[in-house]
C-alpha positions in Angstrom: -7.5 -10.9 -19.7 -5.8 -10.6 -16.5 -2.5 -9.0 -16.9 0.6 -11.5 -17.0 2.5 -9.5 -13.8 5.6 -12.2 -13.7 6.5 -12.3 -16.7 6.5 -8.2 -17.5 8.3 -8.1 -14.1 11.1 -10.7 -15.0 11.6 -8.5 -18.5 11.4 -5.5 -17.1 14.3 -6.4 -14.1 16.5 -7.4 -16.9 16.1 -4.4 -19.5 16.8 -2.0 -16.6 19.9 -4.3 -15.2 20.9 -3.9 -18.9 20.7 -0.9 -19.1 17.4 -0.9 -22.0 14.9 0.8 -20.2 15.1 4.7 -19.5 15.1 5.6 -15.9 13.3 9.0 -16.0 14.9 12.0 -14.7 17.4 10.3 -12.5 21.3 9.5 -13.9 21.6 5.4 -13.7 24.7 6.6 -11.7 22.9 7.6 -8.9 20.5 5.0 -9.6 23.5 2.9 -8.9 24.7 4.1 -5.8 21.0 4.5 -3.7 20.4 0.7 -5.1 23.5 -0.4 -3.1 22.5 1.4 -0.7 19.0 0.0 -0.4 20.2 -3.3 -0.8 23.5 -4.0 0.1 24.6 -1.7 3.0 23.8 -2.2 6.5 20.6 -0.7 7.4 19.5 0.9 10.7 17.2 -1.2 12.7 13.7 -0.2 12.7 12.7 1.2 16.1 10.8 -1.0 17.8 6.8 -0.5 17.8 5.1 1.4 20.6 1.5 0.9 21.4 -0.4 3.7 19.8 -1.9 5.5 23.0 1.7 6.4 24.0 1.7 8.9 21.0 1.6 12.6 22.1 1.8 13.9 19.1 -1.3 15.2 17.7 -0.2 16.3 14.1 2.5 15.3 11.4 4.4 17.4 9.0 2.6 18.2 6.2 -0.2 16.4 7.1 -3.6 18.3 6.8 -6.6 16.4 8.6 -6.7 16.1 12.5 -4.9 13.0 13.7 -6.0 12.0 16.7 -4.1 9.8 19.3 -7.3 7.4 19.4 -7.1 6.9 15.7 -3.5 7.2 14.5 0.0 6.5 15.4 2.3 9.2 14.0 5.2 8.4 12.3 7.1 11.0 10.5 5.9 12.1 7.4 2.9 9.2 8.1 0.1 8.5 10.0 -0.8 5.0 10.8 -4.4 4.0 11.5 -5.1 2.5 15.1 -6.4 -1.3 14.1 -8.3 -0.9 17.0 -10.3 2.3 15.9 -11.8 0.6 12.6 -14.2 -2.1 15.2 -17.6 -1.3 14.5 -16.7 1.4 11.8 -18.5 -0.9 8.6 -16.6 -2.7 5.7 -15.4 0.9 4.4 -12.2 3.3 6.4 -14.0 6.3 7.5 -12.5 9.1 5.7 -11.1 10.6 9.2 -9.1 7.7 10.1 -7.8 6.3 6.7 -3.9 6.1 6.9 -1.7 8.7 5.5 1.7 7.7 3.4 3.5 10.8 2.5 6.9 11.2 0.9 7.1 15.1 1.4 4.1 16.8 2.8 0.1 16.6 1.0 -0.3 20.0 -1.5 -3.4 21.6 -1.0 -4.5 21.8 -4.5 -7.6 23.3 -6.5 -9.9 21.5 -8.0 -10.7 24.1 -10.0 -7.3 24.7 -12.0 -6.3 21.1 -11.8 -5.5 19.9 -15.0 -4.0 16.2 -16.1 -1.7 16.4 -18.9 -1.4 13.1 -21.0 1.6 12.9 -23.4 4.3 10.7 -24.6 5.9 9.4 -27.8 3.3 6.5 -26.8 0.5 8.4 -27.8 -0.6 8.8 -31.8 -0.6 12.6 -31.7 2.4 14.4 -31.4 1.2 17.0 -28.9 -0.2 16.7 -25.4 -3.7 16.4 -24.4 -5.2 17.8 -21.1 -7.8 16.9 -19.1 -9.9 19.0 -16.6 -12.1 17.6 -13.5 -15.1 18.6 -15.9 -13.5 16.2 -18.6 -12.9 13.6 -16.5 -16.4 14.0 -14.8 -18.2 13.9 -18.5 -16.4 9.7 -19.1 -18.5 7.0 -18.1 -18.3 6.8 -13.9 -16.4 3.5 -11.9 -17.4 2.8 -8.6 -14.9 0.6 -7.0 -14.1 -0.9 -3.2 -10.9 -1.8 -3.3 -7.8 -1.3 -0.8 -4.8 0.9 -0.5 -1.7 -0.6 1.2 1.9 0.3 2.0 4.3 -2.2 0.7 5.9 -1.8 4.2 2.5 -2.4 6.0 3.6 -4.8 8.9 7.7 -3.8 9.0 8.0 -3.3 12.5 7.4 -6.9 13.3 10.8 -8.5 11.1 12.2 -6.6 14.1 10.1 -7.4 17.3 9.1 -11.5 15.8 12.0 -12.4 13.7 14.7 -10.0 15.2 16.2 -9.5 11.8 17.6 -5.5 11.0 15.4 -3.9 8.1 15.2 -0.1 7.0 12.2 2.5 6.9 9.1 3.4 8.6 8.6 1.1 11.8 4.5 0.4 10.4 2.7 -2.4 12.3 -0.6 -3.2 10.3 -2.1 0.1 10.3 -0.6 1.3 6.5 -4.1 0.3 5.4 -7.7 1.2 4.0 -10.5 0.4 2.1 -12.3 2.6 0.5 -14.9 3.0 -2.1 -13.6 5.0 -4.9 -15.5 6.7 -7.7 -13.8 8.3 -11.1 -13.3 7.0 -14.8 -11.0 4.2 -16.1 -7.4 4.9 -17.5 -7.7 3.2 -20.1 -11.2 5.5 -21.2 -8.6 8.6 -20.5 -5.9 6.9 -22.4 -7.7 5.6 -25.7 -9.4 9.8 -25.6 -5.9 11.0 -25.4 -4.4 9.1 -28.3 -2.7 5.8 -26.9 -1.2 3.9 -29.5 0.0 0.3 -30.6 3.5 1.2 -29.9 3.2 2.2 -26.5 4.6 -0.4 -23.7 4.4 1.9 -20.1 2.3 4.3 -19.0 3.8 7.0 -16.1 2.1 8.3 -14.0 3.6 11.5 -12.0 2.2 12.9 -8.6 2.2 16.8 -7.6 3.9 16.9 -4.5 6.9 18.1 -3.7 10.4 16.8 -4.9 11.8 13.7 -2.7 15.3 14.7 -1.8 17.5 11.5 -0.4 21.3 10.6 0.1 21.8 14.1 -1.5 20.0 13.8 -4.7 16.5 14.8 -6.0 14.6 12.0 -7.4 12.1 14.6 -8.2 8.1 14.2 -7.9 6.6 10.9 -7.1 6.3 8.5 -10.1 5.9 4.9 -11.2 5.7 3.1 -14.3 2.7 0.5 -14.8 2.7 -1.6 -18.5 0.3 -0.7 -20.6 -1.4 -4.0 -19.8 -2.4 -3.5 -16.3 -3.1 0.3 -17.0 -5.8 -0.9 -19.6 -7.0 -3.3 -17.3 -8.4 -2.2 -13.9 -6.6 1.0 -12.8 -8.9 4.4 -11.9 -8.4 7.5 -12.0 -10.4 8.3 -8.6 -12.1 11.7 -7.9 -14.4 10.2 -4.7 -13.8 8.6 -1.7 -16.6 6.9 0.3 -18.8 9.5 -1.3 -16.7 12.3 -1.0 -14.4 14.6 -3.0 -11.3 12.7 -2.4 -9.4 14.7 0.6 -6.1 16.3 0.5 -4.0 13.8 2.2 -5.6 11.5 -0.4 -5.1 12.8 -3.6 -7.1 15.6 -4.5 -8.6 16.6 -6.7 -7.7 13.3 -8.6 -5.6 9.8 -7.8 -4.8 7.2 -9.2 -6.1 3.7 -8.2 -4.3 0.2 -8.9 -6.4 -2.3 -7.2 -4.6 -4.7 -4.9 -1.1 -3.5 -6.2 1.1 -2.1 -3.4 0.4 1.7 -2.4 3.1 3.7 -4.0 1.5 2.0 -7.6 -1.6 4.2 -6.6 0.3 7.8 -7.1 -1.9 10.8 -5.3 -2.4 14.4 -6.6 -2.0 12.7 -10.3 -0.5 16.3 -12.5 0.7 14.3 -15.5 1.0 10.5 -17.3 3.0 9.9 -19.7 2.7 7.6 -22.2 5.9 5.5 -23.7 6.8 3.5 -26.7 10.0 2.2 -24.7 10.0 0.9 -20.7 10.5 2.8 -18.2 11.4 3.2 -14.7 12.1 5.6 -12.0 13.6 5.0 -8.5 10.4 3.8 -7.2 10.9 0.5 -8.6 14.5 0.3 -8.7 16.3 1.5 -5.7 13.2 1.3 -3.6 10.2 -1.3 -3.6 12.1 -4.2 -4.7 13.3 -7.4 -2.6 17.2 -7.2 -1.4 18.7 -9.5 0.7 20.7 -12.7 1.0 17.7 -14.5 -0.2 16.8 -12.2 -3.2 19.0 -11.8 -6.9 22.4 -10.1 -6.4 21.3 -7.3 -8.0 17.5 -7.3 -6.1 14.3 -8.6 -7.3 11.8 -7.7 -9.8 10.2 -4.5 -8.8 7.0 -5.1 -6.5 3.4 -5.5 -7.8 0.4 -7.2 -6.3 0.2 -6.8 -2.3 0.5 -9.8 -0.4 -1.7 -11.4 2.4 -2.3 -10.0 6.3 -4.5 -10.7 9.3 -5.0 -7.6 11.7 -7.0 -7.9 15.3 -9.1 -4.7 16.3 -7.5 -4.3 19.1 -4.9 -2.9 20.9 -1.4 -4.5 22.1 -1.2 -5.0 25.3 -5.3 -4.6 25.6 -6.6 -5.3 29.1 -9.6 -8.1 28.7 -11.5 -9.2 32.0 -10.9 -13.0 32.8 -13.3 -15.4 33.3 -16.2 -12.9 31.1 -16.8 -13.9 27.7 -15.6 -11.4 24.8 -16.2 -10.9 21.4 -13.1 -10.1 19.3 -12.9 -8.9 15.8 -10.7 -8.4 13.2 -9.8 -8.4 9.1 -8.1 -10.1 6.8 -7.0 -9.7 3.4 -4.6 -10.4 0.1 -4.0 -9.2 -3.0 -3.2 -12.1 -4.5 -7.6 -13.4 -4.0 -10.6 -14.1 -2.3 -9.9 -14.2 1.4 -11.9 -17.7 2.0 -11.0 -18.7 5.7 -9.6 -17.3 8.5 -8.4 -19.4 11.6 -7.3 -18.0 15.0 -5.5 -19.0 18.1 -6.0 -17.7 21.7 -3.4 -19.8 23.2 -0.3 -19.3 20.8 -1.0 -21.4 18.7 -1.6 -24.8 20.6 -4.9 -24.9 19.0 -6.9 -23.2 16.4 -10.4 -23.0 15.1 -12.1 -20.5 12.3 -13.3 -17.4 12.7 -16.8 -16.2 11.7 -16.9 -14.9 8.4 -18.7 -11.6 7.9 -18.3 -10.2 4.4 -18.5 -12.4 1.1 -15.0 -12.6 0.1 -14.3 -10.2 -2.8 -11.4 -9.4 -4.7 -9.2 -6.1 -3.8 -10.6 -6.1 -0.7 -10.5 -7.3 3.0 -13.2 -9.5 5.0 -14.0 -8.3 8.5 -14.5 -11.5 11.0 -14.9 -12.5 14.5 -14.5 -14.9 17.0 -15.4 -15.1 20.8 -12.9 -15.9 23.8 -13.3 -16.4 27.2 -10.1 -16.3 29.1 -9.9 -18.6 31.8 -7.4 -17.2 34.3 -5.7 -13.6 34.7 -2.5 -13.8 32.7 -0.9 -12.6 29.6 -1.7 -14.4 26.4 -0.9 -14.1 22.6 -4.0 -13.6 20.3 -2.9 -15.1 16.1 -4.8 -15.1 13.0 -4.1 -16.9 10.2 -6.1 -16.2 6.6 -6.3 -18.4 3.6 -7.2 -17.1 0.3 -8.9 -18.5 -3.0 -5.5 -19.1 -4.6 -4.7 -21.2 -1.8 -2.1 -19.0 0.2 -2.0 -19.2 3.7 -0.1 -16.6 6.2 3.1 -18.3 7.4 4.8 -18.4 10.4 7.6 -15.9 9.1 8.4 -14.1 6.5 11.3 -14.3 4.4 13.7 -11.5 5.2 14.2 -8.3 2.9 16.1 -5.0 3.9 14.0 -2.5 3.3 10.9 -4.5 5.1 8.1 -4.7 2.5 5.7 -8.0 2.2 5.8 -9.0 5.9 3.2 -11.7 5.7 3.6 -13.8 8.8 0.5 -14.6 11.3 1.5 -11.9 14.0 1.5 -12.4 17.3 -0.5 -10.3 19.2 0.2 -10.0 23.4 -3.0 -9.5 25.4 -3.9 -9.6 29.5 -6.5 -11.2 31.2 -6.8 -9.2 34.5 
């Protein structure tokens, strides 16, 4: 049975509001003042996108793998995947040029003294239980496409479509992957570990580097799933595409939450613990949650499923020949279903028609399409596309505005010439 996400969120929001849920290794004074300040002070603008090709910077703070200037935009800590770099690349993000969200900076850990340590007064044993690669290796193997998303995938454009001020990294629609991943159910690791009828949340914690902000350490990267979901669907991935899973992506071992947002899928997994009572940490209380004038006075339920996006393979500001035929290409994708239709526009939005199809829809993951264009005159022009999927969501013209800058969902407009 699919896990019931609103209604856990909706109990969850008020326990922690309440003060009933334990919000691990953080005091709910400090908790306090970063939510106001996620939510209710005045925010920084996001800089303005630039296309990716003006980049000169061919590396990122604690980033290991290459990055370059053809594949990725550097932002930061991050590294955001040039759209344009995927066309022709398959259904799968080539290990090389899948996008990179750090916090801190990616550990370069050993496989071979890796250990995950399962523990928790939601477990029936009183004692921790640890888990090697080997272990994990010797559980029945998951193969899995699914894809991996930044809840602020798309931020930069509340700015440049809707003019509206938001906070954080200034992502176009390059926070994306998909990937096929291969390791072993939670729930397998959790029912050999001990998990018990009491237990409600399961936590787990990443081994990067403490995340310093406003002055105070919110310590390793961590956030709570309910037992539910963690039972349900969720990995724990030692492959990608085939591959041991690279630094910058987790190894030796991730975690995978199909179609949730990306900071649900914590990287370079060290520990999960296991919890009779709910939890929470600031990555679902101060940050990915919905503030704003059109959000709850004290901000929204904390974020789950992704939502749903429409990206071009191709540069902004792409030079296209007039009056020659071109085939353009793009993908889609939701995490709410099936992406079942997707309809572009090469004139605005004056008129639309649907874009060839080239993937069977699937759940958790994205549908590449196409569509063909011949431009009739030199001249700029403003490429949309607009997906549907099997719950019957369609992209809308905007987005309702948040301050941090997560869910942007709106078609996007993207500027082409014709020379």
């Amino acid at each position: 049975m699919r896990t019931p996400e609103s209604a856990y969120d909706r109990r969850r929001l008020r326990q922690w509001l309440a003060g009933e849920a334990r919000a691990d290794g953080v005091s709910r004074r400090d908790m306090l003042r970063l939510l106001a300040a996620a939510g209710l002070a005045g925010a920084a603008s996001v800089a303005l996108d630039t296309p990716a090709a003006a980049s000169t910077a061919p590396t990122a703070p604690g980033i290991v793998k290459p990055l370059p200037e053809d594949l990725f935009t550097v932002r930061g800590t991050n590294a955001e995947t040039r759209f344009a770099s995927l066309a022709g690349t398959g259904y799968h993000t080539p290990n090389d040029r899948f996008f990179v969200r750090n916090h801190t900076a990616t550990p370069v850990l050993s496989a071979a003294d890796w250990t995950l340590t399962v523990w928790g007064d939601g477990l029936t044993r009183d004692r921790a239980v640890d888990f090697s690669l080997a272990d994990l290796k010797k559980l029945p193997s998951v193969s899995h496409s699914a894809f991996v998303e930044c809840a602020g995938n798309g931020r930069s454009f509340y700015t440049s479509q809707q003019d509206q001020t938001v906070s954080g990294t200034a992502w176009t629609l390059g926070a994306i992957g998909v990937a096929r991943w291969r390791g072993v159910r939670l729930a397998d690791v959790l029912k050999r570990a001990g998990v018990s009828r009491r237990a409600v949340d399961v936590l787990p914690r990443g081994l990067d580097a403490a995340y310093v902000t406003e002055g105070v350490d919110l310590g390793r990267v961590r956030r709570p799933l309910p037992l539910s979901k963690a039972l349900d669907d969720v990995l724990l991935a030692y492959e990608m595409n085939g591959e041991p899973l690279p630094h910058d992506h987790g190894h030796p071992v991730r975690v995978l939450v199909p179609s949730w947002i990306g900071i649900s899928s914590i990287k370079w997994v060290g520990d999960i613990e296991v919890s009779a009572q709910p939890l929470y940490s600031p990555w679902n209380t101060d940050f990915y949650r919905l503030f704003g004038a059109a959000h709850p006075d004290g901000g929204s339920a904390p974020l789950t499923r992704q939502t749903i996006k429409s990206a071009w393979e191709l540069d902004a500001q792409a030079n296209l020949r007039a009056g020659v035929a071109h085939r353009l290409t793009g993908r889609s994708w939701s995490g709410a279903g099936r992406v079942v239709r997707v309809d572009v526009s090469t004139d605005a939005g004056a008129t639309w028609s649907a874009a060839r199809l080239h993937d069977v829809p699937r759940r958790d993951g994205w549908v590449r399409w196409s569509t063909h264009w011949r431009p009739a005159t030199p001249g700029p022009y403003t490429l949309l596309a607009r997906a549907t999927d099997s719950t019957g969501r369609t992209q809308p013209d905007t987005t309702v505005h948040n301050t941090q800058g997560y869910l942007f969902d709106a078609v996007v407009r993207h500027p082409v010439n014709a020379v």
